[in-house]
N, CA, C and O atoms as a Tripos MOL2 file, in Angstrom:
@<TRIPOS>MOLECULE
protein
  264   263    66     0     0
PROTEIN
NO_CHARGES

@<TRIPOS>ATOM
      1 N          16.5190  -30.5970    5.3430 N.3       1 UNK1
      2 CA         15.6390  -29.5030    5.7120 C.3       1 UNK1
      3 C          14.8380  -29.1020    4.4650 C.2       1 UNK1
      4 O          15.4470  -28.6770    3.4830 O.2       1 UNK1
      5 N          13.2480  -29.2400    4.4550 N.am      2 UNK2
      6 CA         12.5920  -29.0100    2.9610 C.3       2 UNK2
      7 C          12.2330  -27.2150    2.9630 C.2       2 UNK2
      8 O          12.4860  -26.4000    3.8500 O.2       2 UNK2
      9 N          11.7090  -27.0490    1.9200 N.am      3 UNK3
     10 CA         11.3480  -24.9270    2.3030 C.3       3 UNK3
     11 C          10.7650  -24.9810    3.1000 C.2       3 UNK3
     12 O          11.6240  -25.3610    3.8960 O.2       3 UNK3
     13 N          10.2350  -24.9410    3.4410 N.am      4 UNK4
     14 CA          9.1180  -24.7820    4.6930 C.3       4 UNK4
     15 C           9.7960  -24.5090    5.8180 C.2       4 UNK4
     16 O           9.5840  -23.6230    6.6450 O.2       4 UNK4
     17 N          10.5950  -25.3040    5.7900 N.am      5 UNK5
     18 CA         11.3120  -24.9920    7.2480 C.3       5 UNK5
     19 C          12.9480  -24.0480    7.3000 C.2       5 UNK5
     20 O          13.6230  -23.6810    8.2620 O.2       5 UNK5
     21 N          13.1410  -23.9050    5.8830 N.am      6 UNK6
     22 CA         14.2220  -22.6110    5.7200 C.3       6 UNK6
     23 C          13.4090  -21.4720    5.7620 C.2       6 UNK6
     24 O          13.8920  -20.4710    6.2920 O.2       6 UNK6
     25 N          11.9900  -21.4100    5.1980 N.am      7 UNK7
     26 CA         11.1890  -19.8440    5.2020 C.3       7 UNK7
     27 C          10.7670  -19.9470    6.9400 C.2       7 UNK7
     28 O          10.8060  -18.8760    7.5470 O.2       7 UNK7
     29 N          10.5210  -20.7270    7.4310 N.am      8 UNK8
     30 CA         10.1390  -20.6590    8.9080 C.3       8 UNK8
     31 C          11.7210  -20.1480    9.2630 C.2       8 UNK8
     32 O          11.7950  -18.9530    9.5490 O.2       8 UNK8
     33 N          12.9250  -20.8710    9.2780 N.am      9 UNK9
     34 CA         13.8190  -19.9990    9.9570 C.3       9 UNK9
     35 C          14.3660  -18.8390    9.4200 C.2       9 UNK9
     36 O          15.0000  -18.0640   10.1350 O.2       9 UNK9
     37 N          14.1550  -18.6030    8.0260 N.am     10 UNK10
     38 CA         13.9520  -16.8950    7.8830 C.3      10 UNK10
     39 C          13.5350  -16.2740    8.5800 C.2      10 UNK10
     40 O          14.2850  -15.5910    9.2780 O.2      10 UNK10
     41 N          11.8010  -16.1850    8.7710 N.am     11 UNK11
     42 CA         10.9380  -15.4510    9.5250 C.3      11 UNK11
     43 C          11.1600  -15.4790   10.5910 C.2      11 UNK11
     44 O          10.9000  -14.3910   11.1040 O.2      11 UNK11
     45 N          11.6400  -16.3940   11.4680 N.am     12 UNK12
     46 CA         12.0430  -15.9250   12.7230 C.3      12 UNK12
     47 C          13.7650  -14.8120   12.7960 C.2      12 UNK12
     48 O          14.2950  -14.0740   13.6270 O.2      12 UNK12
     49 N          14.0260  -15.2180   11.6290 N.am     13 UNK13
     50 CA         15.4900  -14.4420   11.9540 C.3      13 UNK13
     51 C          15.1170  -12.9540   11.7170 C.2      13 UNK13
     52 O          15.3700  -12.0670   12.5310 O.2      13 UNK13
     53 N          14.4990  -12.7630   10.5420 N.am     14 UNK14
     54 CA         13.7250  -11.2210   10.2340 C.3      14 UNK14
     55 C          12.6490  -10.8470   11.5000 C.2      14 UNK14
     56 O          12.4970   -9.6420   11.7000 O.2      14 UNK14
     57 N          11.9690  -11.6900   12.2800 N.am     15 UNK15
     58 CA         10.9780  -11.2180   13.1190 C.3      15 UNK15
     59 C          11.8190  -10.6200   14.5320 C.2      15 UNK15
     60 O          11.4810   -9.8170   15.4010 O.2      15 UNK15
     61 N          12.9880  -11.3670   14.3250 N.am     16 UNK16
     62 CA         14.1300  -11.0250   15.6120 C.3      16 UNK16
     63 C          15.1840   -9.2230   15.2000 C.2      16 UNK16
     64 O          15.6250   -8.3050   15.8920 O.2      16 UNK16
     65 N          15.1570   -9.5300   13.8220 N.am     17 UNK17
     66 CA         15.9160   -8.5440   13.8140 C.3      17 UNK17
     67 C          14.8910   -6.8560   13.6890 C.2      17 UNK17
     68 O          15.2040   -5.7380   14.0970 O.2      17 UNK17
     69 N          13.4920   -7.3750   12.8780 N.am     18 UNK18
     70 CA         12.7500   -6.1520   13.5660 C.3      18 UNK18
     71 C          12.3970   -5.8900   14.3080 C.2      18 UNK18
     72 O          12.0620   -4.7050   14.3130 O.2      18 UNK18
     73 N          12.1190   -6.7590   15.6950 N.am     19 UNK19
     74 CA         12.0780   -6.4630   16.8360 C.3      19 UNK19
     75 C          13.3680   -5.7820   17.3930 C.2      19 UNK19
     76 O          13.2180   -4.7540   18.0530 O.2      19 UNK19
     77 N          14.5250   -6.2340   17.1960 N.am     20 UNK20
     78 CA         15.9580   -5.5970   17.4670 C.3      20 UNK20
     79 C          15.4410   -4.0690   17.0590 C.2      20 UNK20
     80 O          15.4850   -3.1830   17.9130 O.2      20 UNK20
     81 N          14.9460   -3.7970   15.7030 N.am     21 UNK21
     82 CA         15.0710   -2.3100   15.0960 C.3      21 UNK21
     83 C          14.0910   -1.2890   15.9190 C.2      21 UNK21
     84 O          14.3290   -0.1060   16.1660 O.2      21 UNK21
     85 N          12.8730   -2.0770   16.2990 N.am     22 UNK22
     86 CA         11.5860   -1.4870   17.4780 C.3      22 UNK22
     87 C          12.8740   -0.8080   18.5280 C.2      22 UNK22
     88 O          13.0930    0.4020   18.5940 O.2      22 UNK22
     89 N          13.9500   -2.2770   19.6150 N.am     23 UNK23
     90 CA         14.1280   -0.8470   20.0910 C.3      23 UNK23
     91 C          15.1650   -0.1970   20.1430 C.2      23 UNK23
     92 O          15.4600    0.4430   21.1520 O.2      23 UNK23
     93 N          15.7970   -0.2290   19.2410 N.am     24 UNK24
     94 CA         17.1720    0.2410   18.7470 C.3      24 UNK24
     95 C          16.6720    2.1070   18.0380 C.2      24 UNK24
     96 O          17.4880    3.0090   17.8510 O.2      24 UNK24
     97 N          15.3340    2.1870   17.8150 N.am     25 UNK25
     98 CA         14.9820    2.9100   16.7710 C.3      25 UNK25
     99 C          14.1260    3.8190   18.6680 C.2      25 UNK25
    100 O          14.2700    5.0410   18.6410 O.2      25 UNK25
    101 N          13.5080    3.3720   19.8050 N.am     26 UNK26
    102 CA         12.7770    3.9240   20.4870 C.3      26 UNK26
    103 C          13.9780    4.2750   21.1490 C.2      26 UNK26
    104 O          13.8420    5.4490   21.4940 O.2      26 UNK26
    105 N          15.0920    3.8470   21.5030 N.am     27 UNK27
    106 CA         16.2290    4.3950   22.3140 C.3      27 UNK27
    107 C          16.7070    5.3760   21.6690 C.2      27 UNK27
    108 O          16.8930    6.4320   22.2750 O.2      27 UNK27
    109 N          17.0340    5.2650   20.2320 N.am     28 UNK28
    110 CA         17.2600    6.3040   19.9180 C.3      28 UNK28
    111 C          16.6380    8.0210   19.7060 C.2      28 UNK28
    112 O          17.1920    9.1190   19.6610 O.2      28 UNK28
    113 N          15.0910    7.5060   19.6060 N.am     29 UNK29
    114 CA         14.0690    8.6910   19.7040 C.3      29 UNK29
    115 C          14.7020    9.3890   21.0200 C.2      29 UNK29
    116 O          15.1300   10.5400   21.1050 O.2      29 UNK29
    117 N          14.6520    8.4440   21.9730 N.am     30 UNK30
    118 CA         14.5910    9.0870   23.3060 C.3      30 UNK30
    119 C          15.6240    9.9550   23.7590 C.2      30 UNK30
    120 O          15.3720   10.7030   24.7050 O.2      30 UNK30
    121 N          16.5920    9.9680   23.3020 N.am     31 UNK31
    122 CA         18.1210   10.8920   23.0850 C.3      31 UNK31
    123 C          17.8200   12.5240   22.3060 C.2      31 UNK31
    124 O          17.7680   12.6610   21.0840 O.2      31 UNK31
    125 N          17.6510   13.6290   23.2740 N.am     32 UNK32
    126 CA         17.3050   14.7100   22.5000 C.3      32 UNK32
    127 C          18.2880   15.2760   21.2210 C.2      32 UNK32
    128 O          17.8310   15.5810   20.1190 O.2      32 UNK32
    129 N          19.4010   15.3360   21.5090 N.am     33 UNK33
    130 CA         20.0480   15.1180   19.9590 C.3      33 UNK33
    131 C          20.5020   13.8110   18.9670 C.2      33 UNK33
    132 O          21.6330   13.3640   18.7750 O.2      33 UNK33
    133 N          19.6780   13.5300   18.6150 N.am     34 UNK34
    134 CA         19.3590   12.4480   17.7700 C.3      34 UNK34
    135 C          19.4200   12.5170   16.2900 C.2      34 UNK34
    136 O          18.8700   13.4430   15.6940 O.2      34 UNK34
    137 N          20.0650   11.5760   15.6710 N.am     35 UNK35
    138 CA         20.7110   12.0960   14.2160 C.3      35 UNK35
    139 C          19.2270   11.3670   13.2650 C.2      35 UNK35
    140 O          18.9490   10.1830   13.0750 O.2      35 UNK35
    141 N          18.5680   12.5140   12.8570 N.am     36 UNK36
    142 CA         17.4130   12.5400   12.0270 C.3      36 UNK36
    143 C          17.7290   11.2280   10.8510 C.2      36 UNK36
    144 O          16.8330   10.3960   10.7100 O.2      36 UNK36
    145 N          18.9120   11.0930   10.0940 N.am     37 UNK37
    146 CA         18.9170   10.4930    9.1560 C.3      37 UNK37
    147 C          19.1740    8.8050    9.5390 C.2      37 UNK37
    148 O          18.5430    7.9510    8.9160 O.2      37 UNK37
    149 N          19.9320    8.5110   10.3730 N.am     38 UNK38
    150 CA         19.9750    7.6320   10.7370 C.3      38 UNK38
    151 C          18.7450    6.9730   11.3070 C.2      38 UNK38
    152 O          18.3880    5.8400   10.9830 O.2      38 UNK38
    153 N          18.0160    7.8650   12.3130 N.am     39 UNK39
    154 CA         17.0100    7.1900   12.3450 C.3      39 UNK39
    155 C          15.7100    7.0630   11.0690 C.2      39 UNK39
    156 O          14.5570    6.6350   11.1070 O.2      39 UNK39
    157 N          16.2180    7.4210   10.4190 N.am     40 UNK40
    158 CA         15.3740    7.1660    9.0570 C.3      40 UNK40
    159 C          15.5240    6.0210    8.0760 C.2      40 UNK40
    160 O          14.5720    5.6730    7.3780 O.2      40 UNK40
    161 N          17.0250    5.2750    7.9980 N.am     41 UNK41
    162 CA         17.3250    4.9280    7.7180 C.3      41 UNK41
    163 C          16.8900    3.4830    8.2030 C.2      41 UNK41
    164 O          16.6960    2.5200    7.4600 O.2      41 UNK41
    165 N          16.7530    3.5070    9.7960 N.am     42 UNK42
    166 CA         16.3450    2.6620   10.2370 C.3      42 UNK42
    167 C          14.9870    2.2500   10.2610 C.2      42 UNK42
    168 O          14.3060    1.2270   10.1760 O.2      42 UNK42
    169 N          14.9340    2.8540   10.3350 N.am     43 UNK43
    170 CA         12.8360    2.9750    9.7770 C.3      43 UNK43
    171 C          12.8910    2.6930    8.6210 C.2      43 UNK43
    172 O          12.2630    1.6360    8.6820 O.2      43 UNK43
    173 N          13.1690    2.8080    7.5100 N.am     44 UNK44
    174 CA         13.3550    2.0780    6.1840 C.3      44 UNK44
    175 C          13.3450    0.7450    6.4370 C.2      44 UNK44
    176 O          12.3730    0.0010    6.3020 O.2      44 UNK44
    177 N          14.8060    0.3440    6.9330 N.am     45 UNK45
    178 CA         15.1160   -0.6330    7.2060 C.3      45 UNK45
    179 C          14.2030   -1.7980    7.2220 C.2      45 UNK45
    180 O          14.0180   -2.7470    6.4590 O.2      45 UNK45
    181 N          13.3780   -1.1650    9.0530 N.am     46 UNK46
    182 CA         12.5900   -2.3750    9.4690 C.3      46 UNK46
    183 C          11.1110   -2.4410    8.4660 C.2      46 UNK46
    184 O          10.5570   -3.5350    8.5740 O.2      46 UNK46
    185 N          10.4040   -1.4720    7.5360 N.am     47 UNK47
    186 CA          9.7410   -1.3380    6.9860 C.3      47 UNK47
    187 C          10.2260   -2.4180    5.5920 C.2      47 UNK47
    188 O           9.3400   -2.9240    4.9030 O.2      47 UNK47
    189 N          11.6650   -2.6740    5.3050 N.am     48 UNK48
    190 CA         12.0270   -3.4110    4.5100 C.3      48 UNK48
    191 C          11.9710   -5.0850    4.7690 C.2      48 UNK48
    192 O          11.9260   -6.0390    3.9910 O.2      48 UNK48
    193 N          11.9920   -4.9920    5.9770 N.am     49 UNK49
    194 CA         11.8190   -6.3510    7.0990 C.3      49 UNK49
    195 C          10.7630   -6.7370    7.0260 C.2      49 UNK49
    196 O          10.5740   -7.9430    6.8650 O.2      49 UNK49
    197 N           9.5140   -5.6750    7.1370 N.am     50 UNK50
    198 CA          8.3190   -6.0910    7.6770 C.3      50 UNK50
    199 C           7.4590   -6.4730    6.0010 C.2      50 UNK50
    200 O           6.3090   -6.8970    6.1120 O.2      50 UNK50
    201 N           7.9500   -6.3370    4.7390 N.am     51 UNK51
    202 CA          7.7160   -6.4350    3.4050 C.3      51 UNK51
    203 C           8.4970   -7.8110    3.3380 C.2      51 UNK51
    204 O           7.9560   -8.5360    2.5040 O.2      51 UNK51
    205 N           9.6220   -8.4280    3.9560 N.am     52 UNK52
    206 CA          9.8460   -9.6280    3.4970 C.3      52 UNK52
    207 C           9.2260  -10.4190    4.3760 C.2      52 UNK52
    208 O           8.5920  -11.4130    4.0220 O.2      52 UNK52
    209 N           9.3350  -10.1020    5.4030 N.am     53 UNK53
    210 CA          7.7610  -10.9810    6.6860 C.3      53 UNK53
    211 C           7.3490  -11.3710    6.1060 C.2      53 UNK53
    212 O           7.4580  -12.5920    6.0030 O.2      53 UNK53
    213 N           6.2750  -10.3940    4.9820 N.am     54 UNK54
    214 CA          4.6190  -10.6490    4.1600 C.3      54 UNK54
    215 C           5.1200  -11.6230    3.6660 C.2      54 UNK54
    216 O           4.6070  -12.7270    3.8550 O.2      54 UNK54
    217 N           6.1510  -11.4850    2.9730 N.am     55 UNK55
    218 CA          6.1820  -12.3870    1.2770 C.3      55 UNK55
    219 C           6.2680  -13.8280    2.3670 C.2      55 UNK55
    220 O           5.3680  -14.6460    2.5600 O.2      55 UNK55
    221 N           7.1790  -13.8150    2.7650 N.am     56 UNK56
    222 CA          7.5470  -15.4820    3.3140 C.3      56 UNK56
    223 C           6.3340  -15.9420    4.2650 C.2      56 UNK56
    224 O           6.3900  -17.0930    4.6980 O.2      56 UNK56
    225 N           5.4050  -15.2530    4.5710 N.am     57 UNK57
    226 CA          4.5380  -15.7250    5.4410 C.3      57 UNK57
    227 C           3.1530  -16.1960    4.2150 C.2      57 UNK57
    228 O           2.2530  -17.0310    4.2980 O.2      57 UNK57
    229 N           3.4530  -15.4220    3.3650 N.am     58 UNK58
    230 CA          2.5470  -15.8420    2.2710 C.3      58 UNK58
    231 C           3.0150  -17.0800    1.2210 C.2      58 UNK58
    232 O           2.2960  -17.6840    0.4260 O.2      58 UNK58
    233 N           4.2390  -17.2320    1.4410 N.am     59 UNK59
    234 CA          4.9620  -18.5990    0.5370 C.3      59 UNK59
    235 C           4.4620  -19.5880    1.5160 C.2      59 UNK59
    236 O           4.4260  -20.7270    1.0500 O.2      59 UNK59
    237 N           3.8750  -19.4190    3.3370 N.am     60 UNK60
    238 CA          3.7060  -20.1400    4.1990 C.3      60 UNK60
    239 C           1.7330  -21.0440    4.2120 C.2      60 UNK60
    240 O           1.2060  -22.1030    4.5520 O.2      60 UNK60
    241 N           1.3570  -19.7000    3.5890 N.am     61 UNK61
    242 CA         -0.2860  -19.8720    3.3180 C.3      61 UNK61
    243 C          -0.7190  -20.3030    2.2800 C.2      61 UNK61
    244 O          -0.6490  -19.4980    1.3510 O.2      61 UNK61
    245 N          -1.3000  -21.6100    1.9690 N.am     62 UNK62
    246 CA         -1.6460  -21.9010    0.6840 C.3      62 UNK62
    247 C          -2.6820  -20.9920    1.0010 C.2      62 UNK62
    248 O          -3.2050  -20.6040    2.0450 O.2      62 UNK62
    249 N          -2.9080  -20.6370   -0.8880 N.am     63 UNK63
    250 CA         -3.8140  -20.1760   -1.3420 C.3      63 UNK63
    251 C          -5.1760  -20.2720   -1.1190 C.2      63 UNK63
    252 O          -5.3440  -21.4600   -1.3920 O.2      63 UNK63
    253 N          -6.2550  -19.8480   -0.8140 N.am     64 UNK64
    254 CA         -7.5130  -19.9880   -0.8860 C.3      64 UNK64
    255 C          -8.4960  -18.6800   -1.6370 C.2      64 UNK64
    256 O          -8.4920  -17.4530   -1.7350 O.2      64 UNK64
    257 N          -9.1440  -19.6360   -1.9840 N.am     65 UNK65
    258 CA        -10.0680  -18.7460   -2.6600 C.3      65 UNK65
    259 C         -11.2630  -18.9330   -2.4440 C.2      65 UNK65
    260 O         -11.7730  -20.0520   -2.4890 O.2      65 UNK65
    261 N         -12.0220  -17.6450   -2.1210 N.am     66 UNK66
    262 CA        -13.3070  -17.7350   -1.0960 C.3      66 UNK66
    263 C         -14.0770  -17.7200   -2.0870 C.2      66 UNK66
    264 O         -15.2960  -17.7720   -1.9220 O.2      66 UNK66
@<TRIPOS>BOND
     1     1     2 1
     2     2     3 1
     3     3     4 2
     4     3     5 am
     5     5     6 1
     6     6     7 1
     7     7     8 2
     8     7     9 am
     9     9    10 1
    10    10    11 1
    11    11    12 2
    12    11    13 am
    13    13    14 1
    14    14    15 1
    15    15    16 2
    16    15    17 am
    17    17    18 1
    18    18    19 1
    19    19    20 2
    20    19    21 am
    21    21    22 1
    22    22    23 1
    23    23    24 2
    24    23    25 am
    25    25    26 1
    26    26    27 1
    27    27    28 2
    28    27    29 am
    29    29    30 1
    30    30    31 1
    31    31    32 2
    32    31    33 am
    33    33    34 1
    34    34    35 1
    35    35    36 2
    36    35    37 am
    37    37    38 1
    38    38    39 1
    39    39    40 2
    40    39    41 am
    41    41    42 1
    42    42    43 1
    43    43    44 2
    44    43    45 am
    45    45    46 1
    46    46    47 1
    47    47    48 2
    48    47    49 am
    49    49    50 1
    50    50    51 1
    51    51    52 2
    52    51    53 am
    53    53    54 1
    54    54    55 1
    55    55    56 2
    56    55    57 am
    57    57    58 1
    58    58    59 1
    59    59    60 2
    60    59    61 am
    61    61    62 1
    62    62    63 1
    63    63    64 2
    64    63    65 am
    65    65    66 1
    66    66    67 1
    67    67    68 2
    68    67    69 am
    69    69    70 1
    70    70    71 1
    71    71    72 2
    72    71    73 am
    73    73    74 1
    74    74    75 1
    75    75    76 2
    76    75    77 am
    77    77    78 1
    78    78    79 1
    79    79    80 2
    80    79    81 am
    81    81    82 1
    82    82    83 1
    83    83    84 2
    84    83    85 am
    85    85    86 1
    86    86    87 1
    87    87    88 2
    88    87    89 am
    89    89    90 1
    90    90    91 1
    91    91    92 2
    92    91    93 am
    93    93    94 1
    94    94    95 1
    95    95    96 2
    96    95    97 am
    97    97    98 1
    98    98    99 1
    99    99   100 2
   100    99   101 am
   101   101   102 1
   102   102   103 1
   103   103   104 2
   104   103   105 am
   105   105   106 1
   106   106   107 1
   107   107   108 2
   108   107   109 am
   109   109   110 1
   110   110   111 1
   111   111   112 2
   112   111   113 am
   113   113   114 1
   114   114   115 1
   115   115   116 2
   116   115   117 am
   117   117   118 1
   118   118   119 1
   119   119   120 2
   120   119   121 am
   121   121   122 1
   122   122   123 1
   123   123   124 2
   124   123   125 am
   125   125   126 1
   126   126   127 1
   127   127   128 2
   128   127   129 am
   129   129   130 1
   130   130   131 1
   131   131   132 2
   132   131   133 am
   133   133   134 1
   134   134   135 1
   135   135   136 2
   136   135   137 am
   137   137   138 1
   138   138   139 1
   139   139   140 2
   140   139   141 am
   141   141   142 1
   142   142   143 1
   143   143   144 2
   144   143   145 am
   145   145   146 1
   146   146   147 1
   147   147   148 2
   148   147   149 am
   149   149   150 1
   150   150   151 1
   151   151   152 2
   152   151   153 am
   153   153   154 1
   154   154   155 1
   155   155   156 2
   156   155   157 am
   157   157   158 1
   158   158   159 1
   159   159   160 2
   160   159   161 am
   161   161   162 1
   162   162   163 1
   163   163   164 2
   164   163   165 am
   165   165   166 1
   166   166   167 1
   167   167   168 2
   168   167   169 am
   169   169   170 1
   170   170   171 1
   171   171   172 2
   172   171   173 am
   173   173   174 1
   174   174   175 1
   175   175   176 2
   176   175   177 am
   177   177   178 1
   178   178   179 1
   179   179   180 2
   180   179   181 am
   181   181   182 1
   182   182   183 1
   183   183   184 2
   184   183   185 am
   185   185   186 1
   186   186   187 1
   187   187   188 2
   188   187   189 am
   189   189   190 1
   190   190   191 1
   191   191   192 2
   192   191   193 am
   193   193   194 1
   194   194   195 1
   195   195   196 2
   196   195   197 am
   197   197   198 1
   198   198   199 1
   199   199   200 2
   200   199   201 am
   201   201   202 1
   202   202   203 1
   203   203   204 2
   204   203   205 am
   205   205   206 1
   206   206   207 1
   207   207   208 2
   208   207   209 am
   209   209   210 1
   210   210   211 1
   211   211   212 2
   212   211   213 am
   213   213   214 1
   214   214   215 1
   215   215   216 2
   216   215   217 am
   217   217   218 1
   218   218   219 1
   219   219   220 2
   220   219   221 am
   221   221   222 1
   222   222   223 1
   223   223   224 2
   224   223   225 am
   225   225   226 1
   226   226   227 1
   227   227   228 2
   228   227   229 am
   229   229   230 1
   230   230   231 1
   231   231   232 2
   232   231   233 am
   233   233   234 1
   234   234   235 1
   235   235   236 2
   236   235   237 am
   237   237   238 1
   238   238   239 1
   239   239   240 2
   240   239   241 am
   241   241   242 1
   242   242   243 1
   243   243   244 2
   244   243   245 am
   245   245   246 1
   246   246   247 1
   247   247   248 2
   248   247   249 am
   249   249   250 1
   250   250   251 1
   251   251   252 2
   252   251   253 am
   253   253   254 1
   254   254   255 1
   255   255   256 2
   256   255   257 am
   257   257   258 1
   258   258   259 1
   259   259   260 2
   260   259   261 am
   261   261   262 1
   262   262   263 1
   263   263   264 2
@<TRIPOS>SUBSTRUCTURE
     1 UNK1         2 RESIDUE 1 A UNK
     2 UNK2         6 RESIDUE 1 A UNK
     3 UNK3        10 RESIDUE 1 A UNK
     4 UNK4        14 RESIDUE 1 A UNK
     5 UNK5        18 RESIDUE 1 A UNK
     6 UNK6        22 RESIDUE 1 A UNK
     7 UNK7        26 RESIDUE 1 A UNK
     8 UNK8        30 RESIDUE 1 A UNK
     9 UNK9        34 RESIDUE 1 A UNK
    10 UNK10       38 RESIDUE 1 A UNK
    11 UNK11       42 RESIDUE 1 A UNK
    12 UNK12       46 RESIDUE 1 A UNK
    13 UNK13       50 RESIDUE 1 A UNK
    14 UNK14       54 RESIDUE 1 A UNK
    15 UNK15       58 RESIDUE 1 A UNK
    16 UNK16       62 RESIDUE 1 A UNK
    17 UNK17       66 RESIDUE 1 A UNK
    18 UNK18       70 RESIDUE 1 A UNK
    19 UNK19       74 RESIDUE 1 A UNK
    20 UNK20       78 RESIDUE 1 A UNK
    21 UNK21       82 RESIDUE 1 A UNK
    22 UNK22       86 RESIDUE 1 A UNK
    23 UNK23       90 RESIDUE 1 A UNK
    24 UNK24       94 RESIDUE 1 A UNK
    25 UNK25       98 RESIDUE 1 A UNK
    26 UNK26      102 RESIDUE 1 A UNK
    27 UNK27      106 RESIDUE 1 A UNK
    28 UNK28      110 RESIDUE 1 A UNK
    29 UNK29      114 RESIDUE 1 A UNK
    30 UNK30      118 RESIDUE 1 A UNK
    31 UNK31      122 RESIDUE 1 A UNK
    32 UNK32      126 RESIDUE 1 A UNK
    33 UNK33      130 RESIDUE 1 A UNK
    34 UNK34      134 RESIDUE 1 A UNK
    35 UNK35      138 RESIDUE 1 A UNK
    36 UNK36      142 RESIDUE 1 A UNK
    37 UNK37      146 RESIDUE 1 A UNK
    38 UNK38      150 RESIDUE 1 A UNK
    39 UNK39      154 RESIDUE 1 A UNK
    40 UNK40      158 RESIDUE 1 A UNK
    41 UNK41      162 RESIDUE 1 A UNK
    42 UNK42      166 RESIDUE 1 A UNK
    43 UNK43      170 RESIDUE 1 A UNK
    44 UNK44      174 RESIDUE 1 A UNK
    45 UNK45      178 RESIDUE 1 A UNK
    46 UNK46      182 RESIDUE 1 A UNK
    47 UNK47      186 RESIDUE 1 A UNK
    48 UNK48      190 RESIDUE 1 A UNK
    49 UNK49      194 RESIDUE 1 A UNK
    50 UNK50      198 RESIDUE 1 A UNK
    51 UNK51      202 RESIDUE 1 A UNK
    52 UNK52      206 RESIDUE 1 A UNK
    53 UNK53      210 RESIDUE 1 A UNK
    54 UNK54      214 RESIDUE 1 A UNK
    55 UNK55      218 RESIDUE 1 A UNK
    56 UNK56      222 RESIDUE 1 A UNK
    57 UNK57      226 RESIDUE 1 A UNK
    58 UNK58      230 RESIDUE 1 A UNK
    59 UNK59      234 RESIDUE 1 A UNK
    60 UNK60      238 RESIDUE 1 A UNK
    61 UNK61      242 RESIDUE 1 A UNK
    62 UNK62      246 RESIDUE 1 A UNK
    63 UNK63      250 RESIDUE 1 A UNK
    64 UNK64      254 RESIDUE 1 A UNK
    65 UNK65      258 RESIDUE 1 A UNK
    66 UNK66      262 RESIDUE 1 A UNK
């Protein structure tokens, strides 16, 4: 298996698990007592997800320069 195809099955494992956090994070909104920190935490989280997305999708794009 060369990189290319370990950063491809990264990104799908991170694209699965922030989708998991979308609705793990809207079920929880929807609960009127809802523990503020936790859902913050989780929002971190997938915001931490969606920063390693970039990087590996950019190890995916050669460079160009316009």
């Amino acid at each position: 298996m060369n990189e290319q195809d370990m950063i491809k099955d990264k990104l799908t494992e991170l694209r699965s698990e922030h989708r998991d956090l979308d609705d793990v994070i809207a079920r929880l909104s929807e609960r009127a007592p809802f523990d503020q920190l936790q859902l913050q935490r989780l929002k971190k989280r997938k915001l931490v997800l969606k920063d390693q997305i970039i990087q590996l999708e950019s190890r995916l794009l050669p460079d160009i320069i316009a």
